[in-house]
N, C-alpha and C positions, 0 to 999 in steps of 0.2 A: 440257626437258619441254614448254613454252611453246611453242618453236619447233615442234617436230614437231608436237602439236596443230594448229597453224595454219597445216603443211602438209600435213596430213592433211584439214583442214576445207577448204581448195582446191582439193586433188583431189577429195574430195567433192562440193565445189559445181560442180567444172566436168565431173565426169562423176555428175552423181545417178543413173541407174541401172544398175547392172549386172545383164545377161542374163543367162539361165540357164547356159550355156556356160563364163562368167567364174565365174562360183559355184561352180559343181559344179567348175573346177579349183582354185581356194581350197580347198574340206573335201578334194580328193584330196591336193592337197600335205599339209594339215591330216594327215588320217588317215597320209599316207608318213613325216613326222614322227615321228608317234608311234610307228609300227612299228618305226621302225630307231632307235628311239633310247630303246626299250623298255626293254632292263636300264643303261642309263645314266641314266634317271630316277628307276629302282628304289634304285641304287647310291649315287645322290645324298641321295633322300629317307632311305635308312637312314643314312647319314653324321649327316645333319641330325638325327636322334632318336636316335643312338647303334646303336639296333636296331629296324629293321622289315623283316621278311621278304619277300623278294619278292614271294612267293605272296600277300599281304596285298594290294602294291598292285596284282597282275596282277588279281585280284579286283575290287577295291574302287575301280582306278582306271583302268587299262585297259580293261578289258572295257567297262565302263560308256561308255567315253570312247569306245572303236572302236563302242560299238550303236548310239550315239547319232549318229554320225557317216554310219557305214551309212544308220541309218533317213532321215536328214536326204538324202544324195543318192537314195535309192528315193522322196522322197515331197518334195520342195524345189521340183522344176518345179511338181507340180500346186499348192502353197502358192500360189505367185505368181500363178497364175490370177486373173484378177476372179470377184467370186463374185456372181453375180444378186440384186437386193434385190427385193422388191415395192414397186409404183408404186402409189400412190395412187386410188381409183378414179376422182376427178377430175380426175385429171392424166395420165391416159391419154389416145393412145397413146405419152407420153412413156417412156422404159427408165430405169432407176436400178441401182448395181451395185457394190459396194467393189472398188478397188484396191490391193490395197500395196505401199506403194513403203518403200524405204529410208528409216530417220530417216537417216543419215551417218554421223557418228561416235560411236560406243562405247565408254564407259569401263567395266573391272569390274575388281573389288578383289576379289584371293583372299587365300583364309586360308592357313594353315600346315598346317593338320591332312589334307587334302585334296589339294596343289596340282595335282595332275594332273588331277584329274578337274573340282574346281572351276574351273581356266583353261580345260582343253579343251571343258568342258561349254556352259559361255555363249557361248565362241567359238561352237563351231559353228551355234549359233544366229541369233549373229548375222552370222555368214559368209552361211549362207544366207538372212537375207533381205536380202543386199546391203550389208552395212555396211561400215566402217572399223570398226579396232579399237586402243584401247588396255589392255595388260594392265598392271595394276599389281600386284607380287608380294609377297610376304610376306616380311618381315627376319629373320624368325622361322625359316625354311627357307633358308637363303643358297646352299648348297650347288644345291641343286633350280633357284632363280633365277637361278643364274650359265648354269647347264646348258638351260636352257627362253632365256634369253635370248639364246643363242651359238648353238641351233636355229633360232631364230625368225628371227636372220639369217639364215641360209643358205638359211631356204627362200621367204621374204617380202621382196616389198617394204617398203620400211619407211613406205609412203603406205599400204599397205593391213594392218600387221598390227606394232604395236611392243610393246616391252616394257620398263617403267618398274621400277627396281629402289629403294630406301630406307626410312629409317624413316619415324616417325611427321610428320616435318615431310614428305617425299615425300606421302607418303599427303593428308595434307591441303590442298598443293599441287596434289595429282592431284584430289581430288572438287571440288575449287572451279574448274576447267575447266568450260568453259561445253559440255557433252557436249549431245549429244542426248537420249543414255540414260545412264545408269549405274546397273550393276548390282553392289552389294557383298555377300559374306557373313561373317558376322563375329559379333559377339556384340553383343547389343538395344543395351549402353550407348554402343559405337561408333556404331552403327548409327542412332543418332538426330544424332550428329555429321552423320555423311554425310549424314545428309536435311536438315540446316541448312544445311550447307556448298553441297548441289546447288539450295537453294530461291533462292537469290540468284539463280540464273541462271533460275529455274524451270525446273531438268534434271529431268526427269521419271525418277525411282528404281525398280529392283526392289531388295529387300529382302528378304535372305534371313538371318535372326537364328536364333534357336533357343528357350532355355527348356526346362521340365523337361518331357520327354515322357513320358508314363505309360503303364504298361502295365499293366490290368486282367487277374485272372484271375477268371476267373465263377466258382460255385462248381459248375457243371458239369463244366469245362475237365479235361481227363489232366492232372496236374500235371507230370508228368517228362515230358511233352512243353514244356510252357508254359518249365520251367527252363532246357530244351536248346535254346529257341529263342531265349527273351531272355535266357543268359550268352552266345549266338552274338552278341548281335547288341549286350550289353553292352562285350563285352571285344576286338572289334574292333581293330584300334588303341588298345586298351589302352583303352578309355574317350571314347578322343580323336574323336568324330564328335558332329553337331551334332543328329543323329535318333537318337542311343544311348536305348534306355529307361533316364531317367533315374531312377526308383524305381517299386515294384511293389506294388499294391493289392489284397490276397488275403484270404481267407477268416481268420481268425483264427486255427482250429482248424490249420491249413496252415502258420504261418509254421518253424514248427520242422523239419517234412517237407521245404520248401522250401529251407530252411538246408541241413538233411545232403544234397538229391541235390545243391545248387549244387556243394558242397565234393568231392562225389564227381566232376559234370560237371567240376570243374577240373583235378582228377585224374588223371581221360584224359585230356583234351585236353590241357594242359600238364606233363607229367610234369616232375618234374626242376624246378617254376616258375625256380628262379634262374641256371639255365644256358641255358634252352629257346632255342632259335632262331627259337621263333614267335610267342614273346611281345614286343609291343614294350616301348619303354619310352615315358616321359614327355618333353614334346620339349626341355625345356629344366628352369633352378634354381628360376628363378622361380614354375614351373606346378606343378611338383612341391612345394617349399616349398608354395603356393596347398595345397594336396589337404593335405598336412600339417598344416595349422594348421586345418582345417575340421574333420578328423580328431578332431583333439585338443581343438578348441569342444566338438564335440560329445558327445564322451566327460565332457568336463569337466560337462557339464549334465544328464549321466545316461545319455545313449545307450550303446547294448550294443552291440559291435564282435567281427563272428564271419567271422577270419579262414579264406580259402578256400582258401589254400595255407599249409603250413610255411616258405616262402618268407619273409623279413622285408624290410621298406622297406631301399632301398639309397641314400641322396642318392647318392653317389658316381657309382651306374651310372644314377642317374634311374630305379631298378626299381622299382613299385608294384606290388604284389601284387594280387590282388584281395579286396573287403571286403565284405562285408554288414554293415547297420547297422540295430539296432532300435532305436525310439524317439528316431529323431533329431532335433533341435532347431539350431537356427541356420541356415549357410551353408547344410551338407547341403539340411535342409529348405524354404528357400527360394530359392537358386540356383545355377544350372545346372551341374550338378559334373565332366562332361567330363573323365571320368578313370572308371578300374575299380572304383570304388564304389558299394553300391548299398543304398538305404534301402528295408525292406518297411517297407509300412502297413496293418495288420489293420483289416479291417472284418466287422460283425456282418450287415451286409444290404446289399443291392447298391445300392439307393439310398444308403445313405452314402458310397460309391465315387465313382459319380457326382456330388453334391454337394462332395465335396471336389477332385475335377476343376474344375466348375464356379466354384468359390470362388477360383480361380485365373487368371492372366493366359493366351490360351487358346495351347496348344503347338503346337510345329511339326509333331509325329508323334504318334499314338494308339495303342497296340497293342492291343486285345480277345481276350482268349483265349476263346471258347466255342462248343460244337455246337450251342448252343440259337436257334433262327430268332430266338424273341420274344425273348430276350434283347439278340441283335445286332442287330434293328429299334430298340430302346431304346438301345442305347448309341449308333447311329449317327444315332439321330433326338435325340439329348441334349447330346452332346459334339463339342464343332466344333475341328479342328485342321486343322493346311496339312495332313494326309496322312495315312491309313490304311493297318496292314498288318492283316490279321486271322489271327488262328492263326501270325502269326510275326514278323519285325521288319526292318527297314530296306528289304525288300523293293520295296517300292513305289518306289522312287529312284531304282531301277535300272528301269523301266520308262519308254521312252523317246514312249511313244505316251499318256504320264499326266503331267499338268502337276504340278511339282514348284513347294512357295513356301511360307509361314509366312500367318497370319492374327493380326490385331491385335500384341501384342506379340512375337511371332513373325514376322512380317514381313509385306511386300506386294507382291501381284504373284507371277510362275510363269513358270518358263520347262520348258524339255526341248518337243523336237518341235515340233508344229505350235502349241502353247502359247507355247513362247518364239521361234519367229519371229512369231508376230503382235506376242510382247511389244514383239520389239524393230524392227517395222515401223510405219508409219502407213497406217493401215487407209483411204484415202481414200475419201468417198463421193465420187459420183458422179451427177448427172444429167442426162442427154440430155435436152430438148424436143423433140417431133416438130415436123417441120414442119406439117402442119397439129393445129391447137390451140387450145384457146377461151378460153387467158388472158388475150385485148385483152375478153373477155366481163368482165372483174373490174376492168376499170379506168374512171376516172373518164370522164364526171360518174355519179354514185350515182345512177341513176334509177329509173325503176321495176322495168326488167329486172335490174339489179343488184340490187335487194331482193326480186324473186321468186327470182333464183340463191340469194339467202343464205338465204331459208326453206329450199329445198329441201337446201344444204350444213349446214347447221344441225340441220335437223331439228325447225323449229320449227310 
């Protein structure tokens, strides 16, 4: 791993930067990758989970990955442009102007729940603005890594684009690489590893965590819209996405209404829950055991558990049904539960919503259900998260033209689009001096003309 790093960082240093030409055929190979090896990702990732439908990841990880890739060669050249600063008015008629040029080499650490979309995603990013890249993949997905990593030869040189496979000793051999960038996503308590491990080098981080994301229902809101929008956007991946609405903050009088249409929206959509083929499951013993014993805390301290299919837990198949949970307490209630359960919390007045947001480390996604202007000026003027959907959920991520990232213990930093090629650029300034210029006006001896200049710079 070692080695390739530090021939990577020599091609790097002996060609810093690559034109548009070299780039734009980087994301095309990038993007021919993906297409032809579309349901062999699919095939792989459902291996990896026991079961995940296609249809999930041509969704959830395809699409996303081909928009973003798209958007990036339609709009890559004009990025690199220099972009005009304003000069100072006493430093005219000198020009000033940023450039970005390539950091070099790129480290990112993907998760398991994702891996298509979270490799392809920050790639292209930093494809186009010039980089080297190393991918580090998830142990957790071995299947999907063997298959991304056996691609990645064939269409890459291996100076411009590698792929590092291991566990947790990998992983932590990989962020302690003296990177330019590195970008990880993964869960906060990792996530503070990786910013010790890249601080030794002072490798400058994106940070992409998660936390419990909430989803407000005003007491304006349709509510069997708000249900049909956050079980879509709950039960995903079975729970397993890191912007899932983690628990749902509603009118009081609503929680029971909310109950019965969930149970009904599972209904349709899932018929059959323990046969379905569009259900995923859980991706491993351990994550499922994890959702299990939270389950059972929480019951154990009073919480009310109002199963949404006839469906029962399956260790064997790793199947998790889906849960609604009143009055939870423990794990539920304070960490991130990434999985198909899901705690309501009745509130009397919409300030206590907000306040119990606020009481909290602040989340990676926000959901707001309501038609009311003044209400969604309040929530959006109150509650600070890396991302809004409003009137639906995970949406916003799939939007390649809207910088995607976490804030405080959710993360730091954004990438997607023209967002994360500056991420992962160095924005150089820039200033010309004109030839003629009256900066020998400012230099010594300090006489009287020099302290008339400084009144009038001063303004004194």
């Amino acid at each position: 791993m070692r080695k390739r790093f530090d021939s990577m960082q020599a091609a790097a240093r002996a060609q810093p930067f690559a034109d548009w030409p070299a780039r734009a055929a980087r994301l095309r190979a990038l993007k021919r990758m993906l297409v032809e090896n579309r349901r062999r990702f699919a095939q792989a990732i459902a291996r990896d989970f026991g079961q995940r439908p296609q249809a999930e990841t041509d969704l959830a990880e395809i699409f996303p990955a081909l928009a973003g890739i798209r958007h990036a060669l339609r709009h890559g050249r004009g990025w690199m442009r220099r972009r005009p600063a304003r000069t100072g008015l006493w430093f005219r008629p000198a020009r000033a102007w940023v450039q970005p040029r390539p950091l070099g080499v790129v480290g990112i650490v993907v998760p398991w729940n994702y891996p298509v979309f979270l490799s392809i995603g920050p790639l292209t990013d930093a494809l186009a603005a010039g980089n080297r890249v190393m991918v580090k993949l998830s142990e957790h997905a071995p299947g999907f890594a063997e298959a991304f990593a056996e691609t990645v030869a064939e269409h890459f040189d291996p100076d411009v684009l590698a792929v590092v496979m291991g566990g947790p000793e990998v992983a932590a051999g990989f962020t302690a690489l003296p990177f330019d960038h590195l970008l990880f996503t993964g869960s906060t308590k990792v996530g503070r590893q990786v910013m010790q491990a890249a601080g030794a080098n002072l490798t400058p981080v994106t940070l992409e965590l998660g936390g419990k994301s909430p989803a407000l229902v005003a007491p304006d809101a349709p509510l069997a819209h708000a249900v049909d929008r956050i079980m879509t956007g709950k039960l995903l991946n079975a729970g397993q996405t890191c912007i899932a609405p983690d628990y749902v903050l509603l009118p009081r009088a609503r929680v029971e209404e909310f109950t019965a249409l969930a149970r009904d929206w599972v209904g349709r959509h899932y018929p059959r829950l323990a046969a379905n083929p569009d259900y995923s499951r859980i991706i491993n013993d351990a994550q499922f055991q994890r959702l299990s014993d939270w389950i059972a805390e929480a019951q154990e301290s009073g919480a009310a558990l109002h199963p949404l299919s006839d469906a029962a837990p399956d260790a064997g198949r790793l199947l998790m049904p889906p849960l609604i949970v009143t009055g939870a307490k423990g794990a539920l209630a304070e960490q991130e539960i990434f999985g198909p359960v899901l705690p309501l919390i009745p509130y009397d007045k919409l300030r206590e919503a907000v306040d119990h947001i606020l009481a909290r480390p602040r989340p990676l996604a926000f959901y707001p259900f309501t038609g009311n202007a003044e209400t969604l000026a309040l929530l959006l003027g109150t509650v600070a998260a890396g991302g809004v959907t409003v009137n639906d959920t995970l949406l916003h991520v799939a939007q390649p033209g809207l910088p995607f990232g976490g804030v405080g213990a959710s993360g730091m930093g954004a990438w997607h689009g023209k967002a994360g090629f500056d991420r992962m650029s160095h924005l150089m300034p820039v200033f010309r001096q004109a030839r003629l210029n009256g900066a020998g006006l400012l230099a010594p001896p300090y006489g009287a003309r020099f302290r008339m200049l400084m009144r009038w710079m001063l303004r004194l």
